[in-house]
C-alpha positions in Angstrom: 205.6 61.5 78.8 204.4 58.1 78.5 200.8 59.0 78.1 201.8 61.5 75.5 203.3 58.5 73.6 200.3 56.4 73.8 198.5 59.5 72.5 200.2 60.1 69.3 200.4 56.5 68.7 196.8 56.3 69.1 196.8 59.1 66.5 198.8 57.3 64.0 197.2 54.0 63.9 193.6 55.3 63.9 195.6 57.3 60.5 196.5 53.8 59.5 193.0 52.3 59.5 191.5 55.5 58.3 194.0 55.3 55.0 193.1 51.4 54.7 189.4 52.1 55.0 189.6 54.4 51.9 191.2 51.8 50.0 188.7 48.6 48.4 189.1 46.3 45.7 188.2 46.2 42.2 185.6 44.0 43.1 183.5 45.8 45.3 183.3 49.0 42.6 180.0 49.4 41.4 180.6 52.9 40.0 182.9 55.7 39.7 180.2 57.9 41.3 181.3 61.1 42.9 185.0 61.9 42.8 185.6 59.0 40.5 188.1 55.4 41.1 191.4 55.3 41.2 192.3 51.5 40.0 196.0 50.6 41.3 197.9 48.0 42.1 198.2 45.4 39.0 199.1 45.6 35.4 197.9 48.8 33.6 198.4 48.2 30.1 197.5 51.5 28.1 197.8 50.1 24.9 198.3 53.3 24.1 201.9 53.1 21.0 203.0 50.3 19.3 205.2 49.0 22.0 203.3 47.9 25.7 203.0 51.1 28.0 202.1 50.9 31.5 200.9 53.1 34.3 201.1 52.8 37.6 197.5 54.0 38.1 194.0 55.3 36.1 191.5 58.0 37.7 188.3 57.2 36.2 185.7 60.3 36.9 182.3 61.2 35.2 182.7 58.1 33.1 185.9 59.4 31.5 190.0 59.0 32.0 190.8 61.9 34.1 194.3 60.8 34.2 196.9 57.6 33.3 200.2 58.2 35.4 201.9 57.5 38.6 199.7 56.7 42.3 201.2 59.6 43.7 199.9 62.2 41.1 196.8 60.1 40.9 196.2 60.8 44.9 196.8 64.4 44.4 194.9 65.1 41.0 191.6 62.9 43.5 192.2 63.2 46.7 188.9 62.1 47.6 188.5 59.5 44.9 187.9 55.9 45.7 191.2 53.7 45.5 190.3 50.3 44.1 193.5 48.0 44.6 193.4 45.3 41.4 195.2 43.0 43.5 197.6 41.9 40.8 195.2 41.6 37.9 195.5 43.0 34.6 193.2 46.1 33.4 193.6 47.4 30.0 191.1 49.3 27.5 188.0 47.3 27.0 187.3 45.2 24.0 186.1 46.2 20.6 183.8 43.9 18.5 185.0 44.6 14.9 182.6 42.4 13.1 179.4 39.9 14.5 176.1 40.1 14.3 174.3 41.4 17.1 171.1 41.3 16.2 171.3 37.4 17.1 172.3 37.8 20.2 168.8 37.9 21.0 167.4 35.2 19.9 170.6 32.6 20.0 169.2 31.4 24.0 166.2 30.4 22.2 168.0 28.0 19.6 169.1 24.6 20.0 172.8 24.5 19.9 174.3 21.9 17.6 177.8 23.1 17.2 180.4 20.6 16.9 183.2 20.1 19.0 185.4 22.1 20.5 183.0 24.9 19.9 180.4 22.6 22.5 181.5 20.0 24.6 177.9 17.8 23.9 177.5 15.3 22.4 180.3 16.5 19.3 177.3 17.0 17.2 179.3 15.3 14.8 176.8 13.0 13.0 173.2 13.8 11.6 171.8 11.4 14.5 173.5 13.5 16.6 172.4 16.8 16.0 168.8 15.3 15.6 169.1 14.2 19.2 170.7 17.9 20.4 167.0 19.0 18.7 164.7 16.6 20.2 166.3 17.1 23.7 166.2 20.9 22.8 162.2 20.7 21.8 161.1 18.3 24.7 162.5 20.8 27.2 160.7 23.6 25.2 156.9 21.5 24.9 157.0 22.8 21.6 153.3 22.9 20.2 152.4 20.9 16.8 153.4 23.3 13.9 155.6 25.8 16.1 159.1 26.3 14.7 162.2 24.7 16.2 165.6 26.4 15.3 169.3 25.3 15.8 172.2 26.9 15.1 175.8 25.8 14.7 175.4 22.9 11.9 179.3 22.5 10.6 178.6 19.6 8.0 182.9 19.5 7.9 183.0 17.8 11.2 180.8 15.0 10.4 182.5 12.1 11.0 180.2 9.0 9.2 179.5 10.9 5.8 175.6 11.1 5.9 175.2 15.1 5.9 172.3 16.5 7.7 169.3 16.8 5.2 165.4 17.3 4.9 164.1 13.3 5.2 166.6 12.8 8.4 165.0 16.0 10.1 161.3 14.8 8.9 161.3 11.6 10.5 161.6 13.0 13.9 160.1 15.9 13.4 157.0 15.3 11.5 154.9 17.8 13.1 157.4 20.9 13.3 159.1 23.2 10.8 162.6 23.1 11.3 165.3 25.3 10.6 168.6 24.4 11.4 171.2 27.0 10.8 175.0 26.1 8.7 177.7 27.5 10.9 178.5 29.7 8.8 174.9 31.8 9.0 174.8 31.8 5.2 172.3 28.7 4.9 170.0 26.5 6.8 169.0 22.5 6.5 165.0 22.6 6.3 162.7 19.2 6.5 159.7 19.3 4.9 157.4 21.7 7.4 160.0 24.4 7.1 160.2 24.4 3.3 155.9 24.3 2.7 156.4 27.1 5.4 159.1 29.3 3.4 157.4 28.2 0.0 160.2 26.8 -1.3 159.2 23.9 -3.8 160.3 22.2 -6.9 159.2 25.0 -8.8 161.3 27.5 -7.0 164.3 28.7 -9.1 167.7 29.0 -7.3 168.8 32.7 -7.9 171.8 33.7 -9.1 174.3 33.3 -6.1 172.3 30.8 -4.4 172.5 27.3 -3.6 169.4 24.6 -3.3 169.9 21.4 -2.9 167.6 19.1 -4.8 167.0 15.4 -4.8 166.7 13.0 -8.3 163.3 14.3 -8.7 164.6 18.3 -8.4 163.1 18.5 -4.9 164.6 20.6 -2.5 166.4 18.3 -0.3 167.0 20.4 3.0 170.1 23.0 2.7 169.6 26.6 1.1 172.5 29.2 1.3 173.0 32.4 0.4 170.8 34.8 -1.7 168.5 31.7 -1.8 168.6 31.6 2.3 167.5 35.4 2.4 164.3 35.5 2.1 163.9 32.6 5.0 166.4 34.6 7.1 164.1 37.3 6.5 161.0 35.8 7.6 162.6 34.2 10.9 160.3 34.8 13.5 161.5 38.4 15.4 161.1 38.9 19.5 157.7 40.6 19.8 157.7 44.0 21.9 157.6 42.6 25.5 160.3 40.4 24.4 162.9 43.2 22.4 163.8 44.8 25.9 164.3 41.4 28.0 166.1 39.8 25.1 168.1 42.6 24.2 169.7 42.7 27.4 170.7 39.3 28.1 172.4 39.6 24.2 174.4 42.8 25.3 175.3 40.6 28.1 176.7 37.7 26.3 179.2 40.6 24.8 179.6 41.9 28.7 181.0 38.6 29.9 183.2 38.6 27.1 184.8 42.2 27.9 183.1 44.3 24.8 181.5 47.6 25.3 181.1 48.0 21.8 179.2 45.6 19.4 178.9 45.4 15.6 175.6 44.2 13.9 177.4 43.0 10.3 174.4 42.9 7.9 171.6 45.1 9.2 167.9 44.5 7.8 165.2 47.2 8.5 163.2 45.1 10.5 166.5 44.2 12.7 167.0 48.0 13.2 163.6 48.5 14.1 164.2 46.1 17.2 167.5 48.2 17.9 165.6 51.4 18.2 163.0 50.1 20.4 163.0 52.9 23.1 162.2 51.0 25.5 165.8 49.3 25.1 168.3 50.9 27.7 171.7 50.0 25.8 174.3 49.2 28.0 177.0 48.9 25.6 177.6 51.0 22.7 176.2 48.8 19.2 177.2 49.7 15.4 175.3 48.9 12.9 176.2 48.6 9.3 172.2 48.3 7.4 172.6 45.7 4.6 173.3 47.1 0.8 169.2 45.2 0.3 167.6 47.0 2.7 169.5 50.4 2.4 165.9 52.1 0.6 163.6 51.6 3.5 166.1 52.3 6.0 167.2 55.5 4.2 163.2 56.5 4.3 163.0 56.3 7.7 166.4 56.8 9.3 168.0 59.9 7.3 171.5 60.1 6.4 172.0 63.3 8.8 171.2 61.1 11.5 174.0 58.3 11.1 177.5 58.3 12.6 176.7 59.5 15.6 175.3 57.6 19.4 171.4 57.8 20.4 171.1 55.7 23.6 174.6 54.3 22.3 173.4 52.9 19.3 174.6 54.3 15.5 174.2 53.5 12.4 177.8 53.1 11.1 178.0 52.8 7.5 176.8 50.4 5.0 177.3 46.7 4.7 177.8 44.6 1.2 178.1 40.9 1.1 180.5 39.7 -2.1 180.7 35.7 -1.6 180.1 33.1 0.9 181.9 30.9 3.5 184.7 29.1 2.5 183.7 26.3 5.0 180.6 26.1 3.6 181.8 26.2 -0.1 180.4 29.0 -1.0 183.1 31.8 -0.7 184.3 32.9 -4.3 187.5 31.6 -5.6 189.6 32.0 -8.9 190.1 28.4 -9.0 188.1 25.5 -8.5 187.8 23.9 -4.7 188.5 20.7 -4.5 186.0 19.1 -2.8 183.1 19.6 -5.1 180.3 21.9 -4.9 177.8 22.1 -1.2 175.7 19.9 -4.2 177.6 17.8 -6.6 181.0 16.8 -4.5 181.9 15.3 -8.1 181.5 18.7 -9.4 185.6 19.6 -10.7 184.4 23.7 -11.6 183.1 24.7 -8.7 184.4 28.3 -7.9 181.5 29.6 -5.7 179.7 32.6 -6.5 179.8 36.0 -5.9 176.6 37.4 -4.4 176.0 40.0 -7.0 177.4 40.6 -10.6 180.1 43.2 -11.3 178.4 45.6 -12.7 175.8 45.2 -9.8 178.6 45.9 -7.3 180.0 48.6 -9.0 177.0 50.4 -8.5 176.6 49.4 -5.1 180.0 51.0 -4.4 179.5 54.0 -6.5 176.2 54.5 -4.2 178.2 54.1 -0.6 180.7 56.4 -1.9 178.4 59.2 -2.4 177.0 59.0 0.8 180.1 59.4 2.1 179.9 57.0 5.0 182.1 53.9 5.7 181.4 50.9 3.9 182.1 47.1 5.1 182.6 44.8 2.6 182.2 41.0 3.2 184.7 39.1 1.1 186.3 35.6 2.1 187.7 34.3 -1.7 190.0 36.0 -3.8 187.5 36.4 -6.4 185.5 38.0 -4.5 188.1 40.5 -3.6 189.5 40.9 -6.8 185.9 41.9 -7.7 185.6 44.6 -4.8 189.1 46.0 -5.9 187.8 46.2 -9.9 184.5 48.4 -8.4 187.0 50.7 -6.4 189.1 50.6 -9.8 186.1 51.7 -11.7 184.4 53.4 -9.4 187.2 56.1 -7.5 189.6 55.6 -10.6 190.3 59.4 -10.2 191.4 59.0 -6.4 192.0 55.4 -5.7 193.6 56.3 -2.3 191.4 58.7 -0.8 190.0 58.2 2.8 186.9 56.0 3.2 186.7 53.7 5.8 186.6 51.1 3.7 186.8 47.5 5.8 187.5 44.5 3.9 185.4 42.1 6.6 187.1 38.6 6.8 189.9 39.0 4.0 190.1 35.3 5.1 191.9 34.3 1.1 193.5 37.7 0.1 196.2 36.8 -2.1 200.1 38.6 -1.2 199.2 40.4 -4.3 195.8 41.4 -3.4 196.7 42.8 -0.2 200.0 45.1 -0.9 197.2 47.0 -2.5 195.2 47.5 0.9 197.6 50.5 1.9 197.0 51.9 -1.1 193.7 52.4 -1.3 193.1 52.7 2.3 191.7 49.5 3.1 191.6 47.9 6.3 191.3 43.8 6.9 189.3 42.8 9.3 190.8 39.4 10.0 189.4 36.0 11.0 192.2 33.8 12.7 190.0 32.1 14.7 189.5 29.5 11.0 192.8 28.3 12.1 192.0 26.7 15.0 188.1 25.8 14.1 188.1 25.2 10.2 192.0 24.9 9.5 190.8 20.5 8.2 188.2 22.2 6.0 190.1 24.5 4.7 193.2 22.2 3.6 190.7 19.9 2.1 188.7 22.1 0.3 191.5 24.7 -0.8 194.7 23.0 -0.3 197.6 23.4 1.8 198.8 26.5 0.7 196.3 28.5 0.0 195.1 27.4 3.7 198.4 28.5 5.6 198.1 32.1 4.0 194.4 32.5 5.6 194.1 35.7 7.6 197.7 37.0 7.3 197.7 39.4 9.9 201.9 39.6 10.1 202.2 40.5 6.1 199.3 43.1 7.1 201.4 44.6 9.9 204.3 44.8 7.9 202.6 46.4 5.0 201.4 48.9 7.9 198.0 48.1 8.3 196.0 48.1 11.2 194.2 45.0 10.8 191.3 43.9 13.1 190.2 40.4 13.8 186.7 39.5 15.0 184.5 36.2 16.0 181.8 36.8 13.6 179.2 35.7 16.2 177.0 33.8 16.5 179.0 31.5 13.4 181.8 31.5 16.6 181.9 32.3 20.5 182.6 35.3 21.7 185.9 35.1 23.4 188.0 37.4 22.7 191.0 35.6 24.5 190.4 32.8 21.8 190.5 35.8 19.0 193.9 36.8 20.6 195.3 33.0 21.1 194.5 32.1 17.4 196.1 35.0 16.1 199.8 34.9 18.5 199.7 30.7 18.1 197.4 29.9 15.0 197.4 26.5 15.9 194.8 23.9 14.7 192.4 22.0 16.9 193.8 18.5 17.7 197.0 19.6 16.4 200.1 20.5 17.9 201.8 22.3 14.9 200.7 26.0 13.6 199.2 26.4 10.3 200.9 29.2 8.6 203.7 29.7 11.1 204.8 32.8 9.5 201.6 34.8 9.9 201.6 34.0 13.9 201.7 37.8 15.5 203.2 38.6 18.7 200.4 39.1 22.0 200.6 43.0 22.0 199.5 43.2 18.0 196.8 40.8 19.0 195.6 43.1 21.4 196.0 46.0 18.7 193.0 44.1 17.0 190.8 43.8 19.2 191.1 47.6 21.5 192.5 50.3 19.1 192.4 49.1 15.7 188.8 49.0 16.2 188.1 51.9 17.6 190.2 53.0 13.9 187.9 50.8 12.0 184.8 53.0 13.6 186.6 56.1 13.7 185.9 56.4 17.4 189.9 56.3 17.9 189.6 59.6 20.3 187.2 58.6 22.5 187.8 54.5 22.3 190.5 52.0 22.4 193.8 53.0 24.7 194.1 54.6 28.2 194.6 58.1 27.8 193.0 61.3 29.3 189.4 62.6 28.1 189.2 58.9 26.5 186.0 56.9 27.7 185.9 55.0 30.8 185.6 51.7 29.0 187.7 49.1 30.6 188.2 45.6 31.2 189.7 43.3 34.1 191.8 40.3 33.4 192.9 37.7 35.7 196.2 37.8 33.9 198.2 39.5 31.7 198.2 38.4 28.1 201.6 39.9 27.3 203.0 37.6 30.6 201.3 35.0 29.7 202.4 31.8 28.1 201.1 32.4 24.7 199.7 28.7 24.8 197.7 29.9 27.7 196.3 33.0 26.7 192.7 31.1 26.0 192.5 30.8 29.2 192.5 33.9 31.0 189.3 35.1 32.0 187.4 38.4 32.2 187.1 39.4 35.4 185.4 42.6 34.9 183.8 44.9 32.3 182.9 48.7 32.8 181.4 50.8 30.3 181.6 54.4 31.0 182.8 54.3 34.6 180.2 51.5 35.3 180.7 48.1 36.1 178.3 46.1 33.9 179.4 42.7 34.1 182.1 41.4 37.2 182.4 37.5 37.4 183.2 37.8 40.9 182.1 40.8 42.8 181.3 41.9 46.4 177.8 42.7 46.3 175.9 43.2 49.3 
């Protein structure tokens, strides 16, 4: 009797071991290969309603959701699936960009970086001298040769601190022999010293086009920063990754989005040389990329990338509309306003009119809009002043006056200024806001001083868009900010300045789970890729992303600093901060 005991006890704990060796962790998935994952054993958060759903477990098979439900039915549906226990963490449908520019993701790790505080922790880059020094460190690590280009990124001439702005003589005395490009924050201008500007031909004969701005000294001399349609032909002729270089690069930029927990990217402004480099077929994509060809280029691209062709994946990269820019940065000065700023011009600080400008006339965007709406494809519209929306909303006016609120796909990118007025006629004419919350902890000083107190606290009003019923998105617009989407959700629940312990605009703050809204299914709406993208629900893709905590638990104050753990794409783990790997 005893040895029959021993026997069937033997039986049952070899059964124990054998159901614990069938069970892993989320850290040492690779793939959900054969009979697919089950992921259990943490906070499933479908995001699937308006209200927080959870599940107990998610079968992930053949790089799909195969089911969202209890263990027990999960076991049964996959008996011979893979059970991945996520040990308490969070998982939830994987982040989608709604607006930044991809396209310089490849080339930003070969940049100096001079952004100020607290987007760097540096030096501050908060004084000319400063930055200079971020350059200089930047091009003796680099051995750049006599005459080769140097390029920063990140100047924010709002956080310098002594009042001597960054301009062409400071850059030429330490750089004699070098063109240099530095790059305004808000990627709508550049600082040049005198290499740069014989290199781009810009001279004291060069007119500045209408919407542009050039800076000039006594003698009418350009003096260092260019922005907007005077910037464009120098963003143009930026020096590109050759072909050897479009494959490596492209990869470590579609990582930079990895680490952040995207799967889907958006390039925001698409020239035809940029889309060239995106087609390379050499390039395996590992997440999906959108791109929205800028209203400029649209001709060539058109010649050699038909219409039929757009709107759908090709080695997960489509073309996904068309992109028109209205006005500037409002940090820069440059965004289009009804009333004057009141900080001057980017020129003449003196200068009491200063309104901005809007990139092209009325009648010029009228037609632009007439031409996106016969091609019937979604159009992205880049507008940061109320001018420059009230000018978008006179082209729809004219231009679908017979149908204002038909279906479009119309996204209003930034909406940073929308007036109350403004926006209770979003709904109407089936506009969605792409929102930029992220100015209220990085810009929120600029913006008071250059627009007032008012006008500042009403910047990206993401709660008056709820209410209105709107799905509004909200976005980095990288490389002008990080991508961190945690950030994206923190600004947008506690809209809190940096340095300050107060919000700006208290009345606009969201709660966690709308936050989330913007950034997972509201942008898989804003693509149109809502039944494949965006919650946890069967037949949807496998893309997913592991938190170390969940946002909705959180202390809102906190939520900046959760961490991705883990992001998979399709059923496959393409970035994990912390993985088993043999």
């Amino acid at each position: 009797m005893k040895k029959i005991k021993f026997f069937l006890l033997s039986i049952a704990f070899a059964g124990l071991i054998s159901c614990k060796d069938s069970t892993t962790t989320y850290r040492d998935i690779k793939e959900a290969g054969g009979n697919g994952v089950i992921y259990f054993g943490g906070d499933i958060l479908t995001m699937a309603g308006d209200t927080p759903n959870y599940a107990e477990a998610v079968w992930i098979k053949d790089g799909k959701i195969a089911y969202v439900g209890s263990l027990e039915q999960a076991k049964k549906q996959a008996p011979d699936a893979k059970l991945a226990d996520l040990e308490g963490k969070t998982l939830l449908p994987s982040f989608i960009d709604a607006h930044s520019h991809y396209i310089n993701s490849l080339t930003v790790s070969h940049q100096a970086n001079v952004s100020p505080k607290p987007i760097t922790d540096g030096n501050g880059n908060d004084t000319a001298d400063k930055i200079v020094e971020t350059i200089k460190e930047f091009k003796d690590k680099g051995n750049f040769p006599k005459d080769s280009l140097i390029q920063a990124y990140g100047y924010d001439d709002t956080k310098i601190t002594d009042g001597k702005l960054l301009n062409r003589d400071i850059l030429d005395e330490k750089f004699p022999d070098n063109p240099v490009v530095v790059g305004h924050i808000s990627m709508h201008g550049a600082v040049l010293n005198s290499k740069a500007l014989e290199r781009f031909h810009i001279t004291k004969d060069t007119p500045t086009p209408k919407g542009g701005v050039i800076v000039r000294d006594s003698m009418n001399v350009p003096y260092g920063l260019i922005m907007e349609t005077a910037y464009l032909p120098i963003f143009d002729n930026l020096p590109k990754p050759n072909k050897d270089q479009e494959v490596d690069w492209s990869r470590k930029g579609q990582m930079l989005y990895a680490e952040a927990g995207i799967t889907t990217a958006h390039d925001g402004a698409t020239k035809f040389n940029d889309l060239q480099v995106m087609k390379n077929p050499k390039i395996k994509n590992i997440i999906d990329i959108v791109a929205f060809p800028f209203i400029t280029d649209l001709k060539p691209i058109l010649a050699n990338y038909p219409l039929k062709d757009w709107k759908k994946y090709d080695n997960h990269l489509k073309i996904g509309g068309v992109k028109i820019t209205i006005d500037g940065s409002p940090q820069g000065k440059t965004a289009c306003f009804n009333d004057p700023y009141l900080t001057g011009s980017p020129s003449n600080k003196d200068d009491k009119n200063w309104r901005g400008e809007l990139t092209f006339s009325q009648a010029e965007l009228n037609a632009m809009v007439a031409m996106v709406y016969g091609m019937n494809v979604p159009l992205n519209l880049h507008a940061n002043g109320d001018a420059a929306i009230d000018a978008f909303l006179k082209a729809h006016e004219t231009v679908a006056k017979h149908d204002l609120g038909k279906e479009r796909n119309i996204t209003m990118i930034h909406s940073q200024f929308v007036r109350n007025d403004q926006l209770q006629k979003y709904p109407k004419y089936k506009i969605l806001p792409s929102f930029y919350t992220l100015h209220t902890y990085y810009f929120a000083d600029a913006h008071v001083a250059n627009r007032g107190k008012k006008q500042a606290e009403y910047m990206s009003p993401m709660k008056d868009a709820v209410g209105l019923g709107l799905k509004p998105t909200n976005h980095t617009d990288f490389i002008v900010l990080p991508l961190n989407q945690m950030m994206v959700l923190w600004s947008s629940v506690n809209r809190i300045p940096y340095g300050k312990d107060k919000p700006i605009g208290p009345d606009q703050c969201i709660t966690p789970y709308q936050g989330l809204q913007a950034l997972t299914i509201h942008p898989a709406i804003q693509y149109m890729e809502e039944k494949s993208k965006g919650t946890l629900e069967p037949n949807k893709l496998a893309d997913l992303v592991i938190l170390d905590k969940n946002p909705l638990k959180e202390d809102p104050m906190k939520i900046k600093d959760i961490k991705v753990l883990q992001t998979i794409k399709e059923g496959k783990v393409i970035y994990c901060k912390e993985c088993n790997r043999s």
